[in-house]
BATIPA-198117 format. One record per atom (N, C-alpha, C): x, y, z; atom name; residue in one letter. Coordinates in steps of 0.02 Angstrom, whole numbers, plus 32768, in hexadecimal, padded with zeros to 4 digits. Example, Ala and Ser with C-alpha at 12.3 -4.5 7.8 and 13.67 -1.06 7.14 Angstrom:
<recs>
      u      v      w   martor   nuti
   8294   7EE4   8186        N      A
   8267   7F1F   8186       CA      A
   8294   7F5B   8186        C      A
   8282   7F90   8162        N      S
   82AC   7FCB   8165       CA      S
   8285   8002   818A        C      S
</recs>
This chain:
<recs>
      u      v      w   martor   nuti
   76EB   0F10   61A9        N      X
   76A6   0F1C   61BC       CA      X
   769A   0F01   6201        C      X
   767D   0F1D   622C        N      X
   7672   0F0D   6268       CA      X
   762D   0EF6   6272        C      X
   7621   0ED0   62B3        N      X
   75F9   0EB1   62C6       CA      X
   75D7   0ED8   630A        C      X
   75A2   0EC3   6315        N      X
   7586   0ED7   6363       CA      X
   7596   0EA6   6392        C      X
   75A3   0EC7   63DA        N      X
   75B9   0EA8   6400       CA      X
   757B   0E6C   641D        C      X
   7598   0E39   644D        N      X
   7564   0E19   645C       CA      X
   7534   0E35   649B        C      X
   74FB   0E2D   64A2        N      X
   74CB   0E48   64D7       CA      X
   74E1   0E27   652B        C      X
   74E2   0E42   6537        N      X
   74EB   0E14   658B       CA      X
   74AC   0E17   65C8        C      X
   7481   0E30   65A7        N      X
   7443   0E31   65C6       CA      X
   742D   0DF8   6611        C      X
   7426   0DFD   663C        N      X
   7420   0DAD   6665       CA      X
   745F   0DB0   6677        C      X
   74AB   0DC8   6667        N      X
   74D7   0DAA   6690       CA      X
   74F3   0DCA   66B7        C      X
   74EE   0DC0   6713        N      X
   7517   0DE2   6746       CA      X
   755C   0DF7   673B        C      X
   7583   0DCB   6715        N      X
   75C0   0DD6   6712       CA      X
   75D0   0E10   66E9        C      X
   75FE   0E37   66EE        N      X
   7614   0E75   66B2       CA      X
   7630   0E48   667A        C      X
   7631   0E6D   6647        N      X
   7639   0E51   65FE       CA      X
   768D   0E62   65F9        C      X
   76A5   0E76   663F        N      X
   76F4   0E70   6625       CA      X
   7716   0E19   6644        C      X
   76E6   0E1A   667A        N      X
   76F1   0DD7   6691       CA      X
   76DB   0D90   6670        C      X
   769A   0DA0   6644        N      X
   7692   0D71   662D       CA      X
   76C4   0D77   65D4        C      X
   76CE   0D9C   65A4        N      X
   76F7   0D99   6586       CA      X
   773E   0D8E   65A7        C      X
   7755   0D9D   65C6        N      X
   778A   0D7E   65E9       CA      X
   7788   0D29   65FA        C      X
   776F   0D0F   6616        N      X
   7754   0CD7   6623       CA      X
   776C   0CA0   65DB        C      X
   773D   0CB9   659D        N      X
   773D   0CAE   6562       CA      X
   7776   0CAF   6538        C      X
   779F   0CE9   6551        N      X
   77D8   0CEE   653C       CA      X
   7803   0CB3   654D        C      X
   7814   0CBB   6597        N      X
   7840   0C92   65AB       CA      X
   7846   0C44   65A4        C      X
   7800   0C26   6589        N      X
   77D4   0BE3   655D       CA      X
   77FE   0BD4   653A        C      X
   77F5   0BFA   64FB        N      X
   780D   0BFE   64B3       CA      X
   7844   0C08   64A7        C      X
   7864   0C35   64E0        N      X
   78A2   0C3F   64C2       CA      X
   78D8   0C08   64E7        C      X
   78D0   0BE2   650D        N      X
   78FE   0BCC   6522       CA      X
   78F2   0B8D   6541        C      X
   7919   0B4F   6530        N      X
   78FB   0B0A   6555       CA      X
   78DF   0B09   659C        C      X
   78AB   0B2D   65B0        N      X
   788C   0B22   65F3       CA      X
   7842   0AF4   65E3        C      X
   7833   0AD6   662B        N      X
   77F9   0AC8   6644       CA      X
   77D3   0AEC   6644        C      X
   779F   0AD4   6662        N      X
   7770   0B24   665B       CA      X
   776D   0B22   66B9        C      X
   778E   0AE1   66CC        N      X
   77A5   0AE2   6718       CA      X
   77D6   0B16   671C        C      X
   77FA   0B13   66FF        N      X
   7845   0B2D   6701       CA      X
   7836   0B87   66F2        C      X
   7807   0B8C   66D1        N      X
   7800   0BD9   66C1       CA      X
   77D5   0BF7   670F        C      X
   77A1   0BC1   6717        N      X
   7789   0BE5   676B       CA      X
   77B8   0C01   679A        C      X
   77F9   0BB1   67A2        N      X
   7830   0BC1   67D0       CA      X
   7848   0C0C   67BB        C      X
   785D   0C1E   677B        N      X
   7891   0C68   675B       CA      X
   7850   0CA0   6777        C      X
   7810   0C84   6774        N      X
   77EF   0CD2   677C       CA      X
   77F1   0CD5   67C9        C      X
   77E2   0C90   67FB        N      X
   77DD   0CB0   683C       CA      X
   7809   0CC5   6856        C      X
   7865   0CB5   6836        N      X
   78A6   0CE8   6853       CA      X
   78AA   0D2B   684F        C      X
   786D   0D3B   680B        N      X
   786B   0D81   6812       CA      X
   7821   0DA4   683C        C      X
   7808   0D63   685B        N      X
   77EA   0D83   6886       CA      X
   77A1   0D85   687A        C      X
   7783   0D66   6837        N      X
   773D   0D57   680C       CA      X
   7728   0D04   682B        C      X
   76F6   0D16   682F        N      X
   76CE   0CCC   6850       CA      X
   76AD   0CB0   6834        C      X
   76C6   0C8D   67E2        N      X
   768D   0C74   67BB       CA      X
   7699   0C3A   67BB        C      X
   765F   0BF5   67B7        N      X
   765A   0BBC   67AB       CA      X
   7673   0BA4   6763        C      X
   76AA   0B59   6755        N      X
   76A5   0B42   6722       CA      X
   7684   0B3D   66F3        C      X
   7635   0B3D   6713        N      X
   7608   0B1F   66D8       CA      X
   75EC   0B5E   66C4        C      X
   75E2   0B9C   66DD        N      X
   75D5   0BDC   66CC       CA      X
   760A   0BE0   6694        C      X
   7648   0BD8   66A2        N      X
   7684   0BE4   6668       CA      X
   7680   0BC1   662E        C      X
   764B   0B7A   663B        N      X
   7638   0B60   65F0       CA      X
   7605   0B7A   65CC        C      X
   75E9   0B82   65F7        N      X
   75A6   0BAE   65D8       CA      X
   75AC   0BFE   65A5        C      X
   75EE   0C01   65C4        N      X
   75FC   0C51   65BA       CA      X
   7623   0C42   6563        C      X
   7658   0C01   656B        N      X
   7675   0C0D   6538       CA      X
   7639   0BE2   64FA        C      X
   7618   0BC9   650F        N      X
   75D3   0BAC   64E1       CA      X
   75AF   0BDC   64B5        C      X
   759B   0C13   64E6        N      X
   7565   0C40   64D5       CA      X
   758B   0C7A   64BE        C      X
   75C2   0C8D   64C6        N      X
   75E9   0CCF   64A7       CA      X
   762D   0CBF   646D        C      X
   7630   0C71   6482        N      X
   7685   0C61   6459       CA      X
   7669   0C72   6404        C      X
   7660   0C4B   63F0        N      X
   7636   0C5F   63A5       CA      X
   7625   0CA6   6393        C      X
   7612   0CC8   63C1        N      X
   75DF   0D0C   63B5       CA      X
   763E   0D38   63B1        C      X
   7650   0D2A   63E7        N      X
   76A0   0D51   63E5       CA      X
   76C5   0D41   63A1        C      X
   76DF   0D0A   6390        N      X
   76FF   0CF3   634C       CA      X
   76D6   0D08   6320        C      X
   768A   0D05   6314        N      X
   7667   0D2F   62D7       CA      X
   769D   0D68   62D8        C      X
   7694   0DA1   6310        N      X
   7699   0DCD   631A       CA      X
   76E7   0DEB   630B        C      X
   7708   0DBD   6309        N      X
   774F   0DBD   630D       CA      X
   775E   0DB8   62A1        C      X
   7737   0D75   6287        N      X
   7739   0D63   6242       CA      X
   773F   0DB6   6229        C      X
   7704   0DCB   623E        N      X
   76CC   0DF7   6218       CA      X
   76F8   0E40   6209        C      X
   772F   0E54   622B        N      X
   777C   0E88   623C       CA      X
   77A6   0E6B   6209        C      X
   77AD   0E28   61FE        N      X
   77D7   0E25   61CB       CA      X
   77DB   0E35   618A        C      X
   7805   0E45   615F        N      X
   77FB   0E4B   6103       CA      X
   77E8   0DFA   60EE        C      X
   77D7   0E04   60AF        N      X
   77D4   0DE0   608B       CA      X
   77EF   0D95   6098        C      X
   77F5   0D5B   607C        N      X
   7815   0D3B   608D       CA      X
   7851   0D35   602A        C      X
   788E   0D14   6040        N      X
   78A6   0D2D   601F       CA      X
   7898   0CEB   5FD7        C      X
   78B4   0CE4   5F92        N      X
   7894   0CC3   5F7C       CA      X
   78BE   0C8F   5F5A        C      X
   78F4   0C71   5F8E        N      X
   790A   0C51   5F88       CA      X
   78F1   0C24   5FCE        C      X
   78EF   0BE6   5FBB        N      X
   78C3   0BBB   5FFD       CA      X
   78EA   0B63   6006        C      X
   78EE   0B7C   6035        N      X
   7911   0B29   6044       CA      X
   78FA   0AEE   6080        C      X
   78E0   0ACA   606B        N      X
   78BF   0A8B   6079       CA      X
   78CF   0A58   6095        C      X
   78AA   0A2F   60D6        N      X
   78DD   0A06   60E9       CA      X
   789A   09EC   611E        C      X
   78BD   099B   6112        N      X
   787A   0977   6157       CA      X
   78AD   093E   6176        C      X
   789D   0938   61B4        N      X
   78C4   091F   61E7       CA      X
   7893   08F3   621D        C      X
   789A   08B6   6232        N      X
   786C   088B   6251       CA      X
   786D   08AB   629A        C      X
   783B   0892   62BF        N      X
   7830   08A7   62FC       CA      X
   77FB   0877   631C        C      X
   77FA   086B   6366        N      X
   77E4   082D   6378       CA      X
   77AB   084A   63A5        C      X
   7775   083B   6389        N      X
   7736   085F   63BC       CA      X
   771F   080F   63D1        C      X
   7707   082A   641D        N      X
   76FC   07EE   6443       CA      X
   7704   07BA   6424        C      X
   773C   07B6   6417        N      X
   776E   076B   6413       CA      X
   775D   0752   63BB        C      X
   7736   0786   63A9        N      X
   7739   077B   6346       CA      X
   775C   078F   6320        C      X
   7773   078C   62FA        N      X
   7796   07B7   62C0       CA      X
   7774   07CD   6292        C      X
   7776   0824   6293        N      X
   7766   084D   6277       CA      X
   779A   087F   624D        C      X
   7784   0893   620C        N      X
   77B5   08CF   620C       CA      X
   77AE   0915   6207        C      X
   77D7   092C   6218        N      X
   77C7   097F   621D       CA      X
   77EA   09B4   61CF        C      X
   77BC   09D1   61AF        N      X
   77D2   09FA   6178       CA      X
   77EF   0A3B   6196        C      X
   7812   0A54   616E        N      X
   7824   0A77   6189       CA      X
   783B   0AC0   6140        C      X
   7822   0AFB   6135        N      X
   7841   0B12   6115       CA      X
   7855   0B6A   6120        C      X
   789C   0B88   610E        N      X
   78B0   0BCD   612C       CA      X
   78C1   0BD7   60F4        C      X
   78C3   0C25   60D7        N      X
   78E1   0C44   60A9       CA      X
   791C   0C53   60BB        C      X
   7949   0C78   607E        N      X
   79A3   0C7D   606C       CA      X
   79AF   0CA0   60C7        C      X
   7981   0CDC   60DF        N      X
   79A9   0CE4   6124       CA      X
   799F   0CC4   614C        C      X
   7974   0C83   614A        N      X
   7975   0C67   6187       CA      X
   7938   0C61   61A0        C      X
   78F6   0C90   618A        N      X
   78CC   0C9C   61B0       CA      X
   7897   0C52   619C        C      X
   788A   0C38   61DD        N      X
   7842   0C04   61D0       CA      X
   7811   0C25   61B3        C      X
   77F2   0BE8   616F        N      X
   77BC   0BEC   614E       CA      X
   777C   0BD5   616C        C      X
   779B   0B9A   618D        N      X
   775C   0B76   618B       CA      X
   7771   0B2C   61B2        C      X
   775D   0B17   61E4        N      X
   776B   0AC9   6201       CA      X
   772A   0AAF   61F0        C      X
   773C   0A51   61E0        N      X
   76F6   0A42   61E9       CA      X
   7708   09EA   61F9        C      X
   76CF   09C9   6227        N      X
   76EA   0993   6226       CA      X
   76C6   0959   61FE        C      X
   76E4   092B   61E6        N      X
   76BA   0909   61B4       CA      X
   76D9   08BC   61C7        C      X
   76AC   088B   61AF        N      X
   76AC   082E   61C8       CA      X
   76D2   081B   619B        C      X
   76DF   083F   6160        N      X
   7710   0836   612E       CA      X
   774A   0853   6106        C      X
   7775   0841   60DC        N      X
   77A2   087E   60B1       CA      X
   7793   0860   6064        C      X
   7764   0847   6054        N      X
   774F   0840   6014       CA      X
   773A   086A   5FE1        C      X
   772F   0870   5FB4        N      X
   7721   0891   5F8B       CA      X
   76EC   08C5   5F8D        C      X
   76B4   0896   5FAF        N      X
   7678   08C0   5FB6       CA      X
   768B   08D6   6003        C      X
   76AC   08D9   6031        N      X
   76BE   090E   6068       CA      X
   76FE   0943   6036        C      X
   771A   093D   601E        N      X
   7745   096A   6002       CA      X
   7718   09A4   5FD3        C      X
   76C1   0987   5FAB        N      X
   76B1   09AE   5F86       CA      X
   7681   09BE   5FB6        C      X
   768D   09BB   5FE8        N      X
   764E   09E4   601E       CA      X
   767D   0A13   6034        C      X
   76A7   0A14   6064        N      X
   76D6   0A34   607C       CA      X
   76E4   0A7C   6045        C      X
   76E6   0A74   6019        N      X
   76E3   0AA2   5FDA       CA      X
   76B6   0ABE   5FD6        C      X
   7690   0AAB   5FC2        N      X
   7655   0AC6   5FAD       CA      X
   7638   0B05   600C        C      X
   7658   0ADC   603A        N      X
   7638   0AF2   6085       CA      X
   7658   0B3E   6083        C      X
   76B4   0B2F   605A        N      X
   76EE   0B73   6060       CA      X
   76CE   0BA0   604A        C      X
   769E   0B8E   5FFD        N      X
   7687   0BB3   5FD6       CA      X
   765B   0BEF   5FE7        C      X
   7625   0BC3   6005        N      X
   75FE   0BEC   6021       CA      X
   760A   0C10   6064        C      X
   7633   0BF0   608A        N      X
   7643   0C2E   60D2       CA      X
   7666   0C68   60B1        C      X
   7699   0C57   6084        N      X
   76C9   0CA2   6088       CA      X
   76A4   0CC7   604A        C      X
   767B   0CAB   601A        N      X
   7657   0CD8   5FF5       CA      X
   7681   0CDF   5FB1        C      X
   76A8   0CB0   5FB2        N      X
   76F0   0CD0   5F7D       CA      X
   7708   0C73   5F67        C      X
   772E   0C89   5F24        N      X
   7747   0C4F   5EFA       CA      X
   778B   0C59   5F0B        C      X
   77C7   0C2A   5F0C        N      X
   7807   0C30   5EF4       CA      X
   7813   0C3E   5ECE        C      X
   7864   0C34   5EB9        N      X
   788D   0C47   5E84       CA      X
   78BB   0C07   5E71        C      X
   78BD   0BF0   5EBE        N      X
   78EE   0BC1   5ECF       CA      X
   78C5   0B84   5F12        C      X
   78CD   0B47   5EEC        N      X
   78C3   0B17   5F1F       CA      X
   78F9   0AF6   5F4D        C      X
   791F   0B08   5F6E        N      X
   7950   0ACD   5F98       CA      X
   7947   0A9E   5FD0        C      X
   7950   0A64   5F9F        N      X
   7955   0A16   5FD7       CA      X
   7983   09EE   5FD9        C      X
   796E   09B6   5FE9        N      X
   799E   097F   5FFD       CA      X
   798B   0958   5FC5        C      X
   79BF   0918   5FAD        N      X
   799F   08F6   5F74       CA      X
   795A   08B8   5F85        C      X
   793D   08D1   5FB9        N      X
   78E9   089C   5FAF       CA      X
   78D9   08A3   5F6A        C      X
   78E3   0867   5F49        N      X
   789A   0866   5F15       CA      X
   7854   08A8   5F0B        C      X
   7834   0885   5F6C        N      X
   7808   08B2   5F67       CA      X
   77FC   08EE   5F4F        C      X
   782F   090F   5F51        N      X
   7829   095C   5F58       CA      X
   7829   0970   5F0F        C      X
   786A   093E   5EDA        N      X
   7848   095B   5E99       CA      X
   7810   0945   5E93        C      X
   77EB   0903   5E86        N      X
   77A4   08FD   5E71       CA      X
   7776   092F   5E80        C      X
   7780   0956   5EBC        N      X
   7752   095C   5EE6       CA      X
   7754   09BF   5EB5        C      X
   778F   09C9   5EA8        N      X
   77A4   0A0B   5E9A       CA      X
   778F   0A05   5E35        C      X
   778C   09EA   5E28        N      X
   7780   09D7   5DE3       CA      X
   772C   09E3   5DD6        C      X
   7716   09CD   5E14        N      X
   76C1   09E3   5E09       CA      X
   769E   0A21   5E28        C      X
   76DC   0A2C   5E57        N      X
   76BB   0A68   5E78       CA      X
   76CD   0AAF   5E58        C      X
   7719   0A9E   5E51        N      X
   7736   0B02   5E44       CA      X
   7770   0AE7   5E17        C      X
   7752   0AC8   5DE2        N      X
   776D   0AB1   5D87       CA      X
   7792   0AE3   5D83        C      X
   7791   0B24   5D8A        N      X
   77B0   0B54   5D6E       CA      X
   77E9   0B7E   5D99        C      X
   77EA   0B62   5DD3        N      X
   780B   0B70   5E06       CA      X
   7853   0B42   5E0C        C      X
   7893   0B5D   5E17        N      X
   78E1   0B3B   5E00       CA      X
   78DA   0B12   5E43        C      X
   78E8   0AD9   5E40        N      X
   78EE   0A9D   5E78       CA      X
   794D   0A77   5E67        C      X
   7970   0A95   5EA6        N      X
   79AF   0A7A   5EBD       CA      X
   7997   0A59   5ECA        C      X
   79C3   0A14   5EED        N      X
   79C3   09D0   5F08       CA      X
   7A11   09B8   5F17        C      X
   7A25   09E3   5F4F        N      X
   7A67   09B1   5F6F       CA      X
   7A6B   09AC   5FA8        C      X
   7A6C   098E   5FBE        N      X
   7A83   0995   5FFC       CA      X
   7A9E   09C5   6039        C      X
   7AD9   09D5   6016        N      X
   7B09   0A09   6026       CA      X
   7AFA   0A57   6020        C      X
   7AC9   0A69   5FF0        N      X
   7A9F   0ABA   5FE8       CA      X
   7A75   0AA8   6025        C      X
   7A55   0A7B   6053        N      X
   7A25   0A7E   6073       CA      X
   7A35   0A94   60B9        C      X
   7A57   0A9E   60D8        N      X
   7A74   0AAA   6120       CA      X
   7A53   0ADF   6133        C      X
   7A4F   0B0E   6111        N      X
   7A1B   0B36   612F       CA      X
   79D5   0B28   6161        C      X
   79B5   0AF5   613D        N      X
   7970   0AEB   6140       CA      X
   799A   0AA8   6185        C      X
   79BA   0A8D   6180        N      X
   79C4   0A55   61AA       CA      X
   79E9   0A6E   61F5        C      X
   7A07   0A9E   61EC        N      X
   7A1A   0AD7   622E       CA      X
   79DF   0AD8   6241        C      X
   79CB   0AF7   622E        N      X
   7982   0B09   623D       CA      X
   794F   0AD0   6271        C      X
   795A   0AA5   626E        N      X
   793B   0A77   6292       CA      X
   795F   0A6F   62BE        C      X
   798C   0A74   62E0        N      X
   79B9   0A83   632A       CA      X
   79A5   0A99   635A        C      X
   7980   0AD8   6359        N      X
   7954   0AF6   6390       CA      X
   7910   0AB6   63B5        C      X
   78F9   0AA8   637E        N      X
   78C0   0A74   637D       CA      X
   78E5   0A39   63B0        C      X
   7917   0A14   6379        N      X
   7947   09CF   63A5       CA      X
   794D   0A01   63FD        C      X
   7962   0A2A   6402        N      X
   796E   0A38   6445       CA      X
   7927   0A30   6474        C      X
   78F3   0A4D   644B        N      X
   78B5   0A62   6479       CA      X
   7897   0A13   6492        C      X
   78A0   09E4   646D        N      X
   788C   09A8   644F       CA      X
   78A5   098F   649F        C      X
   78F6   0982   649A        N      X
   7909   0970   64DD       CA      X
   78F9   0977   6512        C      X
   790D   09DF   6518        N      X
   78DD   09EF   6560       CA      X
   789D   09CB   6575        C      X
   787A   09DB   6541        N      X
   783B   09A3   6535       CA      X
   7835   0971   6556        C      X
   783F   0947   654E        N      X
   7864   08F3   6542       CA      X
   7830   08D1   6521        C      X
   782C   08F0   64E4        N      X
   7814   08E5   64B0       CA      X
   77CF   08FA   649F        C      X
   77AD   08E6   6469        N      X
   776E   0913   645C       CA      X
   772C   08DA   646E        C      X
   76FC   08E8   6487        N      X
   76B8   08CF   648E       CA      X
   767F   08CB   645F        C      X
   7672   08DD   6434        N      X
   7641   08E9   6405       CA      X
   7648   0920   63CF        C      X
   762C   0907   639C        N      X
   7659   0923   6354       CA      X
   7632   0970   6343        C      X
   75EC   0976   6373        N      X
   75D4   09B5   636C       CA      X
   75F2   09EF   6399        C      X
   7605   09C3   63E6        N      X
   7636   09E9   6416       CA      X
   7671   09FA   63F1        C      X
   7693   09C5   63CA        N      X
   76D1   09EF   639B       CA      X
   76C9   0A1A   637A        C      X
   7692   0A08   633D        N      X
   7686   0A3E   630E       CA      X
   7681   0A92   6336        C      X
   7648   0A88   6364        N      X
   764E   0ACE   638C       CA      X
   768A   0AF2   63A1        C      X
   76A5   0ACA   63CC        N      X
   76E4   0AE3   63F1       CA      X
   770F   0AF6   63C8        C      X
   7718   0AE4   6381        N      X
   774B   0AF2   6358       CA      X
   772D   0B2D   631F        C      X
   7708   0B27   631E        N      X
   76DB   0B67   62F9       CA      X
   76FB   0B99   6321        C      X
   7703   0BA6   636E        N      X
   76FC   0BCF   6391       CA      X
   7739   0BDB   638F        C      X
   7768   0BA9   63AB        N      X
   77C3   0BB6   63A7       CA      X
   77D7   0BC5   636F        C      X
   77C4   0BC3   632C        N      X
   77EA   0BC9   62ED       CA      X
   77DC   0C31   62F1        C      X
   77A8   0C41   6303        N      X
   77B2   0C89   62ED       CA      X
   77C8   0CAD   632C        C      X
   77DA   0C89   6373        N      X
   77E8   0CB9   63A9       CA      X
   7824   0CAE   639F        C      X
   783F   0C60   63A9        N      X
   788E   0C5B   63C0       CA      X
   78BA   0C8D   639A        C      X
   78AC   0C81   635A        N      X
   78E4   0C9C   6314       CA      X
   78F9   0CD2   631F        C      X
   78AF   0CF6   633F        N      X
   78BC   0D52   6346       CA      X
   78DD   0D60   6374        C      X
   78EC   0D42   63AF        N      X
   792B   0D3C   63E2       CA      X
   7977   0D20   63D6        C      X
   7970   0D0C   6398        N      X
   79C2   0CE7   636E       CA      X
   79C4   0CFF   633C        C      X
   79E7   0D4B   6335        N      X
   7A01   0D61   630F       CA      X
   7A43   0D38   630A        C      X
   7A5B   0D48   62D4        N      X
   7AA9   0D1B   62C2       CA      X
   7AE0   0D46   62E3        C      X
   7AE8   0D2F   631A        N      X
   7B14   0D43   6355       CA      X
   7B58   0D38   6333        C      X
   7B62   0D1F   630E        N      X
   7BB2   0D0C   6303       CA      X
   7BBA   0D35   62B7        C      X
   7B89   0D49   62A1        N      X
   7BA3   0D88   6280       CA      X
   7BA6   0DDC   6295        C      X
   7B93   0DCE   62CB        N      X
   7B93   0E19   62FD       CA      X
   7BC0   0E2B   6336        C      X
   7BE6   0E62   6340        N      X
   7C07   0E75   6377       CA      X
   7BCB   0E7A   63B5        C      X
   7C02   0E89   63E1        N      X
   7BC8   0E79   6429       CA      X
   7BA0   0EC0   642A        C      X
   7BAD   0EFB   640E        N      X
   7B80   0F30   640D       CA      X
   7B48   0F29   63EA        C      X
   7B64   0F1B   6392        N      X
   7B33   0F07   636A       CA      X
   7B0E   0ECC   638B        C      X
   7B1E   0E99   63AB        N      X
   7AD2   0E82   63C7       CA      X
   7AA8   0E94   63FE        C      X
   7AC9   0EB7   6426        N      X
   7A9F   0EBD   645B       CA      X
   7A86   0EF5   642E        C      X
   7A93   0F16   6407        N      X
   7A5E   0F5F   63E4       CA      X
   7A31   0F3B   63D5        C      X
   7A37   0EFA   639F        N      X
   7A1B   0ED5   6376       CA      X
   79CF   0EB3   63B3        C      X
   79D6   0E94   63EE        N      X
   79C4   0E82   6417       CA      X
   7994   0EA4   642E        C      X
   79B0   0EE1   6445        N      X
   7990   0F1C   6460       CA      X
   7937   0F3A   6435        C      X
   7950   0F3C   63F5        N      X
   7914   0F40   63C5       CA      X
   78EF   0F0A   63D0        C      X
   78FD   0ED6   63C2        N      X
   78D4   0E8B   63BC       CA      X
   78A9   0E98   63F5        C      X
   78BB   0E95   6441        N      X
   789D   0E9B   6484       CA      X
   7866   0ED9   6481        C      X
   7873   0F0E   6455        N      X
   784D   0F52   6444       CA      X
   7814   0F28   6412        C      X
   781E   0F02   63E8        N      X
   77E2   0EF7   63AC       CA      X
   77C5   0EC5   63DD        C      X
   77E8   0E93   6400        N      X
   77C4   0E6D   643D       CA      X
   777F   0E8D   6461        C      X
   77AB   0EC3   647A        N      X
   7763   0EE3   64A4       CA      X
   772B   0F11   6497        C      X
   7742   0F20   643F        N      X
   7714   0F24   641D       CA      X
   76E9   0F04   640B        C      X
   76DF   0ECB   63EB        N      X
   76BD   0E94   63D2       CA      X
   76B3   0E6D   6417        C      X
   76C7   0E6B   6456        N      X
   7698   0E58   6494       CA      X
   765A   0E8C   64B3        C      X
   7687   0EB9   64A3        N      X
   765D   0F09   64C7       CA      X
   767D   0F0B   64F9        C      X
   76B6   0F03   651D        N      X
   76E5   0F25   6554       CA      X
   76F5   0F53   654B        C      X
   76FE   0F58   6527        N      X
   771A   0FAA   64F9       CA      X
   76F6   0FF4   6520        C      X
   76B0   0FE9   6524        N      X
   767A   1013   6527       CA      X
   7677   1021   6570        C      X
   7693   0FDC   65B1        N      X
   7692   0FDC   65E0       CA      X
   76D1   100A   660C        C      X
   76D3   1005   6641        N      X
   7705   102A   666C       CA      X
   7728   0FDF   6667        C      X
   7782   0FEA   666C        N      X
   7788   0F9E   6694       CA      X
   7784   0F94   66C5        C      X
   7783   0F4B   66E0        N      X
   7786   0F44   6729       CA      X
   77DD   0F22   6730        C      X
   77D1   0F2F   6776        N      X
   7819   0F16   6787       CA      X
   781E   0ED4   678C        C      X
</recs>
């Protein structure tokens, strides 16, 4: 099911430059210094802080847009939270993707207790609209208590070793984290990662199960549903 593109009403810039801009954010450890430098080699004259603004006000609206193309999510689900240091606190970040991989849902929470494990649930519940079949985690405590009150009827693994999925998965994040040099405020995380969990993924197809045709085909589409769900699509390109 598709989405409408976002309005660009008010902005000088073409909507291939500013989805571009956005792109190059999300998909790859840059600054938002570092993305000015890549656009003025090609010859675009936009300010840093225009490029924050841009990935603020469109990053979210794009990843909706990106979720919203996908099937279903699948209904096997695997679970996993990992600490992270916002201005110099410890926080942790939830984290959960179904059997292919695809992110459910990030969220960051002051705890991994019971009652953050039966929120986090209850949060999966309601974004994807859908129950499991299958719970997979790590052995926290939390997660059975927490799975015992929420989705009783739902099969809950607990090893360690079934979880790699969901713990790969947090790699992209550890990298962004660095570029970073680290995170500032736990609502600036929550956002930014709302935003990276549905753009990055759609640019990392599983390259190491594909020949170099099959991905660049594979690629080729992705960049096509891209400029659909920006509205480039609709535009001429520019050079």
């Amino acid at each position: 099911m598709g989405s409408a593109s976002p309005s660009y009403k008010g902005h000088r810039y073409p909507v291939e430059v500013i989805s571009h801009c956005v792109w190059l954010y999300f998909r790859f450890p840059l600054s938002f210094r570092e993305v000015e430098e890549l656009m003025l080699r090609r010859g675009v004259i936009v300010s840093y802080e225009t490029v924050r603004r841009w990935c603020a006000k469109f990053g979210q609206a794009y990843a909706n847009g990106l979720r919203s193309r996908r099937p279903r999510p699948g209904d096997k689900w695997h679970v996993d939270e990992v600490f992270i240091k916002i201005n110099g606190e410890l926080k942790y970040l939830w984290r959960a993707v179904d059997s292919d991989g695809n992110v459910l849902d990030v969220f960051v929470q002051n705890r991994r207790d019971k009652a953050a494990a039966r929120r986090f649930f209850h949060r999966l519940m309601k974004k994807t609209r859908a129950v499991p079949r299958v719970v997979v985690t790590d052995k926290l405590r939390s997660y059975g208590a927490a799975h015992h009150e929420v989705m009783p009827s739902v099969e809950h693994r607990a090893h360690r070793g079934l979880n790699n999925r969901a713990g790969n998965s947090h790699q992209p994040t550890r990298q962004r984290e660095r570029a970073m040099k680290g995170f500032r405020s736990v609502g600036g995380v929550q956002r930014f990662l709302s935003a990276f969990s549905g753009i990055s993924p759609h640019f990392r197809p599983r390259r190491h199960l594909m020949t170099a045709s099959d991905h660049r085909a594979e690629m080729t589409v992705r960049f096509t549903i891209w400029d659909q769900i920006t509205g480039a699509a609709s535009r001429p390109t520019t050079a």
